[in-house]
C-alpha positions in Angstrom: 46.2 19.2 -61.7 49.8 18.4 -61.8 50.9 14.6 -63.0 52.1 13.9 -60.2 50.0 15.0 -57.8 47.1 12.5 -56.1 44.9 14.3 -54.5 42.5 12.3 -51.8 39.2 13.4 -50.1 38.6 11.4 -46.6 34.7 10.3 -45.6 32.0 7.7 -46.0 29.6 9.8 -48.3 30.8 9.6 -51.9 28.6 12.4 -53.2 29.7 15.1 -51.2 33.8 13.5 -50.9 33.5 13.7 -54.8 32.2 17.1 -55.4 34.9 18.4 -52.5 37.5 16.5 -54.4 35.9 18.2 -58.2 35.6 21.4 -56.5 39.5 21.2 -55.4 40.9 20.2 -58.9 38.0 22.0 -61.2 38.9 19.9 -63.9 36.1 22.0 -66.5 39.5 25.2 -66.6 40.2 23.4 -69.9 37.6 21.7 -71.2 34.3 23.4 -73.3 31.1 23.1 -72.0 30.1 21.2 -75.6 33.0 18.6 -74.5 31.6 14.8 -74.3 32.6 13.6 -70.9 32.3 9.5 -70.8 32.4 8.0 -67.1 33.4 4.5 -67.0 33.0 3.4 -63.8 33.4 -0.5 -62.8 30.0 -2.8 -62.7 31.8 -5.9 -63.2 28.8 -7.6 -62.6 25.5 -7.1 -60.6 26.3 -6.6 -57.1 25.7 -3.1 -55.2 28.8 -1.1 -53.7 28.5 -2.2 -50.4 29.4 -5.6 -51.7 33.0 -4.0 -52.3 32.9 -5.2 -56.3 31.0 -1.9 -58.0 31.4 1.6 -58.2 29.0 4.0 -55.6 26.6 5.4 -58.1 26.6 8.0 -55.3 30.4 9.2 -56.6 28.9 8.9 -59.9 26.0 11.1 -59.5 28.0 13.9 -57.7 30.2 13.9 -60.5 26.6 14.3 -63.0 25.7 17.0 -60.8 29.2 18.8 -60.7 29.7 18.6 -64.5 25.6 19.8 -65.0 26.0 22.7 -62.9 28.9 24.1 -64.7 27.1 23.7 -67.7 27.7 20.4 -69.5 25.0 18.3 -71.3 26.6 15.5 -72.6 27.5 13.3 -70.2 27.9 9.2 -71.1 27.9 6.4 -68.5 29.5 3.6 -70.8 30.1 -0.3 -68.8 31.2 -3.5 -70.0 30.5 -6.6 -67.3 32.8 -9.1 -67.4 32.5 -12.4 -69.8 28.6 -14.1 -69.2 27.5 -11.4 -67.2 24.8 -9.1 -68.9 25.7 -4.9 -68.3 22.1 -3.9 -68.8 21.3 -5.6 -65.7 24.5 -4.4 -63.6 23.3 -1.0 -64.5 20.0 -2.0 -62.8 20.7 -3.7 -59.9 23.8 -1.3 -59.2 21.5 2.2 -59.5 22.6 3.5 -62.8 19.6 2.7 -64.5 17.9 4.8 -61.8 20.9 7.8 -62.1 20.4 8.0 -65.8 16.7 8.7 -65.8 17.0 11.0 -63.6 20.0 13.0 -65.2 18.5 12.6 -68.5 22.3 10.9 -69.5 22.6 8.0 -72.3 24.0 4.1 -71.1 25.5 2.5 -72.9 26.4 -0.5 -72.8 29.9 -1.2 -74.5 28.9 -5.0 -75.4 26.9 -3.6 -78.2 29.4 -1.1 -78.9 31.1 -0.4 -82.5 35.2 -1.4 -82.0 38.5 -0.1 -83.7 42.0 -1.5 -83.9 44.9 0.2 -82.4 48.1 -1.2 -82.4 50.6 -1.3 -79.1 54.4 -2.6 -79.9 53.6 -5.4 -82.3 49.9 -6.4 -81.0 47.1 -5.5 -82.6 44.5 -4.4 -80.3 40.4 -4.6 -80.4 38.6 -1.7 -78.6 35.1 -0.1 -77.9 34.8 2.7 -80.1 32.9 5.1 -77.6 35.7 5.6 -74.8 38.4 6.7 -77.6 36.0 9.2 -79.4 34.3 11.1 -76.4 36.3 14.7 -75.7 37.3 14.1 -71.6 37.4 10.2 -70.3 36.9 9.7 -66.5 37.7 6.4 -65.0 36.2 5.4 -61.8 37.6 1.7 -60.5 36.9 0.4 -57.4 40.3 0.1 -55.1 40.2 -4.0 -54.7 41.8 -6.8 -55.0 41.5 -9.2 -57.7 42.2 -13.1 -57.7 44.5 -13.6 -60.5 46.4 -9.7 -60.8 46.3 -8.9 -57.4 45.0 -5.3 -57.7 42.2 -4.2 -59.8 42.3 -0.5 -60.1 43.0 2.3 -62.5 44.5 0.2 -64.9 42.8 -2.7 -65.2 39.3 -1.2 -64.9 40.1 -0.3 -69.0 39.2 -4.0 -69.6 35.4 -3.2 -69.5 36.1 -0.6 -72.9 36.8 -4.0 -74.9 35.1 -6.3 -76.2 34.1 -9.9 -74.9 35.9 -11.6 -77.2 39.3 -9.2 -76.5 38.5 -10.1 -73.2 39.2 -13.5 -73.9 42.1 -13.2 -75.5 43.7 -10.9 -72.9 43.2 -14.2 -70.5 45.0 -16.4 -73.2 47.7 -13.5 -73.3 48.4 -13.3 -69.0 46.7 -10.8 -68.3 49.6 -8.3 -67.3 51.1 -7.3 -70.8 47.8 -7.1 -72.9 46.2 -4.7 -69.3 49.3 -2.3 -70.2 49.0 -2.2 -73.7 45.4 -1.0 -73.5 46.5 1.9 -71.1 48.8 2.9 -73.8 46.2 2.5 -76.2 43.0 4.3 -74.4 44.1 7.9 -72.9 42.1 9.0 -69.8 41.9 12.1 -68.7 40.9 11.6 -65.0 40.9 8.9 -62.8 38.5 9.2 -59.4 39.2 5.9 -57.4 36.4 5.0 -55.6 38.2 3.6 -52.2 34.8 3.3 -49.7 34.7 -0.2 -48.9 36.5 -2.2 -51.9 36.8 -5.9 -51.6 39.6 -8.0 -49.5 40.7 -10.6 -52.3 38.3 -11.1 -54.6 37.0 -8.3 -57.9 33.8 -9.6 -57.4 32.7 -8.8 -53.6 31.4 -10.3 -50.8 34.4 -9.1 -48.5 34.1 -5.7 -48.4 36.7 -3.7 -46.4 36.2 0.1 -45.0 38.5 2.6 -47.0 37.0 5.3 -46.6 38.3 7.7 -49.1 38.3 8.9 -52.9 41.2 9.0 -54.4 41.8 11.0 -58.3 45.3 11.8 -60.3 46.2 12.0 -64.0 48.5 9.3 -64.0 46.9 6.1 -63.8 50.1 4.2 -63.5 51.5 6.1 -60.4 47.6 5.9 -58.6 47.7 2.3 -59.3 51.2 2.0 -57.3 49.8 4.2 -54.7 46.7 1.8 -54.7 48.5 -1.5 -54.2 50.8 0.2 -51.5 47.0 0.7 -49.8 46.5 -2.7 -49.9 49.8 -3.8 -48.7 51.5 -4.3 -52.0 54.4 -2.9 -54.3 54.2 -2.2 -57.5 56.7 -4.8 -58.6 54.3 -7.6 -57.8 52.2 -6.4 -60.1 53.6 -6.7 -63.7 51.4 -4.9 -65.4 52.5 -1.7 -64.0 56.0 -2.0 -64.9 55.0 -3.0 -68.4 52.9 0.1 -68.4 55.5 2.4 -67.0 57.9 1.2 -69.4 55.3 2.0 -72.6 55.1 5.5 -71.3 51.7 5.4 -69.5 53.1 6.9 -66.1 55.5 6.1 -63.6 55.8 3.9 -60.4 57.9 6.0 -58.7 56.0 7.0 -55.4 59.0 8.9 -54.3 57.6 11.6 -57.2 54.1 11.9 -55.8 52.8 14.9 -54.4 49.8 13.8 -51.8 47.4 16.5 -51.2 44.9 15.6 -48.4 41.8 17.8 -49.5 39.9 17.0 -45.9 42.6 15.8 -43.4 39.9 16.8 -40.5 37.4 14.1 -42.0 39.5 11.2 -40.6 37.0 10.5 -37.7 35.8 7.8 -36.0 34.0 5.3 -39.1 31.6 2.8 -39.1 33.2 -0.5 -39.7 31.2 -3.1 -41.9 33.2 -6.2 -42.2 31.9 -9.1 -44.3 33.0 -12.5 -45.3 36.6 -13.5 -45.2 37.5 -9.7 -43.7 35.8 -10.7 -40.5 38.2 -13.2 -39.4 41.2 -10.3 -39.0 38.9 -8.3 -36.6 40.0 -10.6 -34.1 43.5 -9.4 -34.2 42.6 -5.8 -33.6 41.6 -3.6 -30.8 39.4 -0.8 -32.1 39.1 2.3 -30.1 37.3 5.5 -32.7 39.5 4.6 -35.6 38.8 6.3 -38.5 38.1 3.7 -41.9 41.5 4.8 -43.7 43.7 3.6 -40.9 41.2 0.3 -40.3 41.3 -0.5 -43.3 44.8 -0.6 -44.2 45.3 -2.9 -41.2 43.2 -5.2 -42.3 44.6 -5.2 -45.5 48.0 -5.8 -43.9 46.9 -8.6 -41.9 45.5 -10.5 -45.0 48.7 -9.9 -46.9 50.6 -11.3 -43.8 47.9 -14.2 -43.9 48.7 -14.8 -47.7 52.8 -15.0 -47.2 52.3 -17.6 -44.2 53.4 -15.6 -41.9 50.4 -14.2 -39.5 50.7 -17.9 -38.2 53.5 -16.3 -36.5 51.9 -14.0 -34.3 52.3 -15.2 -30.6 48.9 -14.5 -28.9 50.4 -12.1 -26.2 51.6 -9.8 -29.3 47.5 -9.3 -30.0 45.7 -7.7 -30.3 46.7 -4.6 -32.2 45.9 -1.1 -30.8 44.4 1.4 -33.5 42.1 4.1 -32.9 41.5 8.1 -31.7 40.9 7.0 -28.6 43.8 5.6 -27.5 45.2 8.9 -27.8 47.5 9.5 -24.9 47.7 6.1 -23.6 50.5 4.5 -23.1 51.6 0.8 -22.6 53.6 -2.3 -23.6 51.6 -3.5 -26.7 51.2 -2.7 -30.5 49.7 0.8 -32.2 49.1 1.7 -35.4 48.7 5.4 -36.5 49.8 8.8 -34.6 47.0 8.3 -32.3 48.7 5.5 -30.8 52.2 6.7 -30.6 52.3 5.9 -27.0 52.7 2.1 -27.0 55.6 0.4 -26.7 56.1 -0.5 -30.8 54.2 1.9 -32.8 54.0 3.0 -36.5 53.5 6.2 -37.1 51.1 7.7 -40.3 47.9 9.5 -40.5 46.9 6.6 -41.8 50.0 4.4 -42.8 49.5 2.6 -45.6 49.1 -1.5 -45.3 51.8 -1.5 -47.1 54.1 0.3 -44.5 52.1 -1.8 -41.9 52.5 -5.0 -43.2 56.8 -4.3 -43.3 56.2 -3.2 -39.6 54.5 -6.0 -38.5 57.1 -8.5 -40.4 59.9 -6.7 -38.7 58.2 -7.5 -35.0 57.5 -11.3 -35.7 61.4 -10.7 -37.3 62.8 -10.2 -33.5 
């Protein structure tokens, strides 16, 4: 897999999306079958997927099975919760208890972890032991946002390899700097995003928002940018990706990408299971078999526009917004999103666009 390729596997079952997507970059070419593989996926604390705060341990297990049936044995699913939440029950209520029985694979839970120092520029920094000494690391955040960072992804998903008390001292810190340091500090070797249903605003669910996709690269830096444009954000509102890109940890330049679309026929009509404070922007849409990748990234938009003040804006005859296979070949005077409405009046084109390009659209219409 080149650096700057992110490749991205369409669909709403993350077993089979991620065993399409393992099967596309066969990432065992250069790795030993006595290689350690540690997965570090995201149980921030002990909600299921479908809340939008945890990782599928569907994606997980499909990745178990891939790596088993090519004949590797040690596999390690390692998690930290966040601060007063206890991992050993995340990893219950979230399935992995369940996944590691069956698999025969070691938890562990990196609060009882041993730690080592490595130091970033001048700071000294405190980290689990395990993630730094297996052979091949794979990270598996959940695509969401997050109240204080905006974006939780990639990046920031590498707080759960430290320990509580680094934790804390990160939140003294900001946040942003300490988040970028600890990518230059813990090499991964894979990234899988898990982008099925991710939350709306917050890192620890309840407003889970259809995604609909997976979404792996080798540069954690560059996926993260690619991330936040999914969610209607650039990377310079996030600090933590510049301070990463400028420590050497990967780039923000989504000019360089390379976007390989491993199942472009999977973007069918989804099943759309808003919750909580993603409900509310239903209203604006008109949904005719859209498919949860373009959905998704319209309701993304919508919040941003929400946060900035300005989906006040909207005059009611603008609403609502068309989006959806089967509004292919109408036509008419209102607003489309995707190629399948490219017959309306103002339409922006993408197969899906992301909220980012969406949200710019839609500013540009309240604009005139």
């Amino acid at each position: 897999m080149q650096k700057r390729q992110i490749t991205v596997v369409y669909g709403e079952n993350p077993r089979e999306m991620v065993t399409a997507l393992l099967t596309k970059l066969k990432p065992e070419a250069a790795l030993p079958r006595e290689a350690t593989i540690g997965l570090k996926p995201n149980l921030v604390l002990d909600k299921p997927a479908s809340s939008g705060a945890t990782t599928h341990p569907e994606l997980v297990e499909g990745i178990i099975q891939y790596f088993q049936s090519k004949g590797y044995a040690k596999l390690i699913i390692m998690e930290s919760s966040w601060i007063g939440a206890r991992t050993e029950q995340a990893f219950q209520v979230c399935g992995y208890r369940d996944l590691a029985a069956k698999y025969g694979l070691k938890l562990l839970d990196l609060k009882k972890d041993q730690t080592v120092k490595k130091k970033v520029e001048e700071e000294e920094l405190t980290l689990c032991a395990t993630p730094l000494g297996v052979d091949y690391l794979i990270n598996l955040p959940v695509l969401k946002a997050h109240c204080q960072t905006k974006l939780t992804c990639a990046l920031k998903n590498l707080k759960g390899c430290i320990p509580d008390q680094e934790k804390r001292r990160f939140h003294r810190l900001g946040l942003h700097r300490p988040i970028a340091q600890l990518a230059a500090a813990l090499p991964v070797d894979l990234t899988i995003v898990d982008g099925i249903c991710g939350d709306l605003t917050f890192e620890e669910g309840g407003n889970p928002v259809p995604m609909g996709r997976l979404i792996a690269g080798t540069d954690p830096v560059l996926l993260d940018t690619y991330a936040a444009a999914l969610l209607g954000m650039a990377a310079t509102e996030i600090p933590y990706l510049t301070l990463a890109a400028a420590l050497g940890v990967g780039t923000t330049d989504l000019t360089t990408a390379e976007v390989v679309e491993v199942n472009p026929e999977a973007k069918t009509a989804g099943s759309f299971r808003l919750a909580g404070r993603a409900e509310r922007f239903a209203r604006y849409v008109q949904e005719n078999e859209a498919c949860s990748a373009c959905y998704g990234s319209l309701i993304h938009a919508l919040h941003r526009l929400e946060e900035e003040g300005e989906l006040k804006r909207v005059k009611a005859g603008a609403f609502p917004i068309k989006i959806g296979q089967g509004f292919r070949g109408q036509a008419g005077s209102g607003i489309g999103i995707g190629n399948c409405t490219g017959h309306f009046a103002f339409n922006l084109p993408g197969c899906p666009p992301r909220a980012l390009e969406i949200k710019a659209f839609l500013q540009r219409l309240l604009g005139d």
